[in-house]
N, CA, C and O of each residue as an XYZ file, in Angstrom:
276
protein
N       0.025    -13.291    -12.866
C       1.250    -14.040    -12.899
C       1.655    -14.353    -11.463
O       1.778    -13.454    -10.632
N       1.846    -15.548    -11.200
C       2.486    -15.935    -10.326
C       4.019    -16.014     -9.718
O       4.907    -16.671    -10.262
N       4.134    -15.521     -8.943
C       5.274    -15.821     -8.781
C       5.977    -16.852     -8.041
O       5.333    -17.039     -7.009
N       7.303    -17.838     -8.091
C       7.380    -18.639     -6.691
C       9.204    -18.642     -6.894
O       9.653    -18.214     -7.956
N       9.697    -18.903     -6.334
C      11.181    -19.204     -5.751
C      11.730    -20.788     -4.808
O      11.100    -21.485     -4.013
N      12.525    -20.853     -5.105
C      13.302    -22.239     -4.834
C      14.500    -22.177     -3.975
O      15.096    -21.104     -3.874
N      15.048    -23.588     -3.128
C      15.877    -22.778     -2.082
C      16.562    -24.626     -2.130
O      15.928    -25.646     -2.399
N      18.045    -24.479     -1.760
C      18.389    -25.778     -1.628
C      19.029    -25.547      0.552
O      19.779    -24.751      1.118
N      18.505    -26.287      0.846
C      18.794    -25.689      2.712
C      20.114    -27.205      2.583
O      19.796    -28.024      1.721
N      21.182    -27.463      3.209
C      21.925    -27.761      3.723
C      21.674    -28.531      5.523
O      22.032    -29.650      5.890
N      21.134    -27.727      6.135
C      20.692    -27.881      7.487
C      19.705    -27.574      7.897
O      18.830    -27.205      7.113
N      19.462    -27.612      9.331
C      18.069    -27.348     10.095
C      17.777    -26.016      9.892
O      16.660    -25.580      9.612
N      19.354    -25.008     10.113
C      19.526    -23.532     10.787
C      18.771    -22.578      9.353
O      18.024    -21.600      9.363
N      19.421    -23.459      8.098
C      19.188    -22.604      6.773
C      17.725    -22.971      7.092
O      17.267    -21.969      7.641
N      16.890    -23.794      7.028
C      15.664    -24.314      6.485
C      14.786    -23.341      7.386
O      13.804    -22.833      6.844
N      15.102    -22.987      8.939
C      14.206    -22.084      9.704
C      14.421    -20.966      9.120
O      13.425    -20.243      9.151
N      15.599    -20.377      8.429
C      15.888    -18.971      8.132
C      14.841    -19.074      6.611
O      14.045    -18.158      6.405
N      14.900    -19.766      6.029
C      14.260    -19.747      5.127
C      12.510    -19.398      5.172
O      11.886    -18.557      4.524
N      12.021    -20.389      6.194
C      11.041    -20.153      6.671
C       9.882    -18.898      7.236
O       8.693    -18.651      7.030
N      10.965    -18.320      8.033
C      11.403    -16.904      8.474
C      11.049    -16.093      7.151
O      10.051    -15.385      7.014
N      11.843    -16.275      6.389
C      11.778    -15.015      5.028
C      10.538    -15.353      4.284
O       9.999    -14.385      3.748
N       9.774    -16.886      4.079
C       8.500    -16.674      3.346
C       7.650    -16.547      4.266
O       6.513    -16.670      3.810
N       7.674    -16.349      5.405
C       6.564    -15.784      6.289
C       6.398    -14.361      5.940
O       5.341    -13.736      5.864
N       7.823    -13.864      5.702
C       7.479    -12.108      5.532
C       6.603    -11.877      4.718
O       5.878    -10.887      4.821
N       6.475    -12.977      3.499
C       5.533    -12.115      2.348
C       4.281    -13.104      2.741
O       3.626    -13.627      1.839
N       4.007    -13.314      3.981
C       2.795    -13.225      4.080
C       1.935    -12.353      4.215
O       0.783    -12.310      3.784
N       2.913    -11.146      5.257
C       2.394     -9.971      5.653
C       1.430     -9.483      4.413
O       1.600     -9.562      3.197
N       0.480     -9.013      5.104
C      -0.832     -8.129      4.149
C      -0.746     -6.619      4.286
O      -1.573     -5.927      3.692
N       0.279     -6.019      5.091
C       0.096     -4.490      5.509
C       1.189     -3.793      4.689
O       1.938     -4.388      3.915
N       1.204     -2.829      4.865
C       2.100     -1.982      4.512
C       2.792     -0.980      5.053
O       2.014     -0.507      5.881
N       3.936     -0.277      5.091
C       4.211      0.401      5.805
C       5.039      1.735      4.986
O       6.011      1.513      4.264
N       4.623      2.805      5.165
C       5.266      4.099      4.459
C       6.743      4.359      5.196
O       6.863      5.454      5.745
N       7.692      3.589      5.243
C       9.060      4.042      5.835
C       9.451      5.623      5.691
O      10.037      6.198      6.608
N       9.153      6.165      4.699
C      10.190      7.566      4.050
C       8.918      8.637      4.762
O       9.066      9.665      5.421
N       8.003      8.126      4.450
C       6.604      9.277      4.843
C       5.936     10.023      3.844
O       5.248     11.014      4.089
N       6.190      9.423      2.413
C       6.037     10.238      1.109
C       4.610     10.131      0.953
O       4.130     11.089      0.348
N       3.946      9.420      1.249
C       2.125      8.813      1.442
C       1.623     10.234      1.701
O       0.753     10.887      1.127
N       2.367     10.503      2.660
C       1.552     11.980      3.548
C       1.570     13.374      2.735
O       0.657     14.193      2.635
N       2.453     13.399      2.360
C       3.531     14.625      1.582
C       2.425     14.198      0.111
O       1.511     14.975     -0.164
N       2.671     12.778     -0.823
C       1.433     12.796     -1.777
C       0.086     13.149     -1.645
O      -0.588     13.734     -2.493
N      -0.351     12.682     -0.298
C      -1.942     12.802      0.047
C      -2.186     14.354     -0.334
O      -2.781     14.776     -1.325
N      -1.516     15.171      0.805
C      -1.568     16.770      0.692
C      -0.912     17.652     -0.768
O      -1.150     18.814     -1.101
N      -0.201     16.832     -1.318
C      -0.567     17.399     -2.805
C      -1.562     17.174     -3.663
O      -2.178     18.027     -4.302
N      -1.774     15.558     -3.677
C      -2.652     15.487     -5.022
C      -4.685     15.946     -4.258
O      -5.675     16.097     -4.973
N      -4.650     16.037     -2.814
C      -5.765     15.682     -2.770
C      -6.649     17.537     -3.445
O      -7.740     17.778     -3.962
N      -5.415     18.453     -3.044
C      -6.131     19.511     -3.790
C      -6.271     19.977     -5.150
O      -6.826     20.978     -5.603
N      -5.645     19.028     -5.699
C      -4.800     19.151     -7.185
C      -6.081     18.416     -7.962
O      -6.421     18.760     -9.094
N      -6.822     17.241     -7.125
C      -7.438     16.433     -7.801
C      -8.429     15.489     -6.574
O      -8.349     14.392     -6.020
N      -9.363     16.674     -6.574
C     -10.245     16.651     -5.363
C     -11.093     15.117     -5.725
O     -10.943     14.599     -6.831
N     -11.872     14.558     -4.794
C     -12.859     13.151     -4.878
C     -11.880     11.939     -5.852
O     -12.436     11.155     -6.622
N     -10.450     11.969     -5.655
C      -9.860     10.960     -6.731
C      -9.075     10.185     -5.817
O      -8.348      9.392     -6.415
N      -8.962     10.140     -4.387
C      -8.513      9.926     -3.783
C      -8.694      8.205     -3.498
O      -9.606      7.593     -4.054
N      -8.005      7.717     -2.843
C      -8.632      6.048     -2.813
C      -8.593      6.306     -1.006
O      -8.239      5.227     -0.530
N      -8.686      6.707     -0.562
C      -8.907      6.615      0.914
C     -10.236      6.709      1.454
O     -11.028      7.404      0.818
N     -10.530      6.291      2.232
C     -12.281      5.891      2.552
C     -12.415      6.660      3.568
O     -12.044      6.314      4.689
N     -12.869      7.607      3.357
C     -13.688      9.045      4.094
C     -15.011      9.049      4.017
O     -15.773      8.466      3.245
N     -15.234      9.907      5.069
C     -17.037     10.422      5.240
C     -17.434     11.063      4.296
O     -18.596     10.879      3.934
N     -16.764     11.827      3.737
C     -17.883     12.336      2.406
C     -16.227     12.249      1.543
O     -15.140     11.818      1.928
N     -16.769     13.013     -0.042
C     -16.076     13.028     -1.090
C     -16.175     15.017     -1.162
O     -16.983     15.638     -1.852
N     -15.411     15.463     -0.503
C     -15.217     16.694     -0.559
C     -15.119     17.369     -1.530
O     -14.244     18.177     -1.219
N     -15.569     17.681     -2.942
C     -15.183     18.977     -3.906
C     -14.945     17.748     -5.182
O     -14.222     17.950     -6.158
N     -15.781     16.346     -4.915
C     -15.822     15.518     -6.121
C     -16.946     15.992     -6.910
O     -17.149     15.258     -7.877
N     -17.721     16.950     -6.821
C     -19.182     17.200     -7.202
C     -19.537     18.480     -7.491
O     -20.586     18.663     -6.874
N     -19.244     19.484     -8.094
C     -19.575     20.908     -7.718
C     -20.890     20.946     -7.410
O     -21.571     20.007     -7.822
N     -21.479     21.909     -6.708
C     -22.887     21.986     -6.172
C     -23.641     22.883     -7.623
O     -23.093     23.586     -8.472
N     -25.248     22.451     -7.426
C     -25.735     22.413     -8.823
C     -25.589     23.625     -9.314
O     -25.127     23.856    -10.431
N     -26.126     24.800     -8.191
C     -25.842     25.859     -8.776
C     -24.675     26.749     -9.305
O     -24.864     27.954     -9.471
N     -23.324     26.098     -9.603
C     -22.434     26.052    -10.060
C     -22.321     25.569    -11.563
O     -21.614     26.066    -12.440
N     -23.060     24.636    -11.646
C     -23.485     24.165    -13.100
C     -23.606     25.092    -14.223
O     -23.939     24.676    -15.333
């Protein structure tokens, strides 16, 4: 679903401010303001080892080793 929005500008001043605000959702990044990312990471990653979506060197404790089997 798409989304889009509509704007009636009056002047030059509205039409740059406007401009201004659909540039923001161009942005592609993200940003954790509160810091809860960090605080989740270190709960769920022991809770629920290799489920992680973060791209690491290995997958730590996604696999038990065979002789565990």
């Amino acid at each position: 679903m798409v989304s889009s929005f509509g704007w009636l500008d009056v002047d030059a001043e509205q039409w740059q401010q406007m401009l201004e605000v659909v540039d923001l959702f161009r942005e592609t990044g993200t940003v954790d303001d509160l810091g809860v990312g960090t605080i989740r990471d270190a709960i769920s990653d022991p809770l629920f080892p290799g489920t992680s979506a973060r791209v690491g060197p290995t997958l730590r404790g996604s696999c038990p080793p065979s002789w565990a089997l």
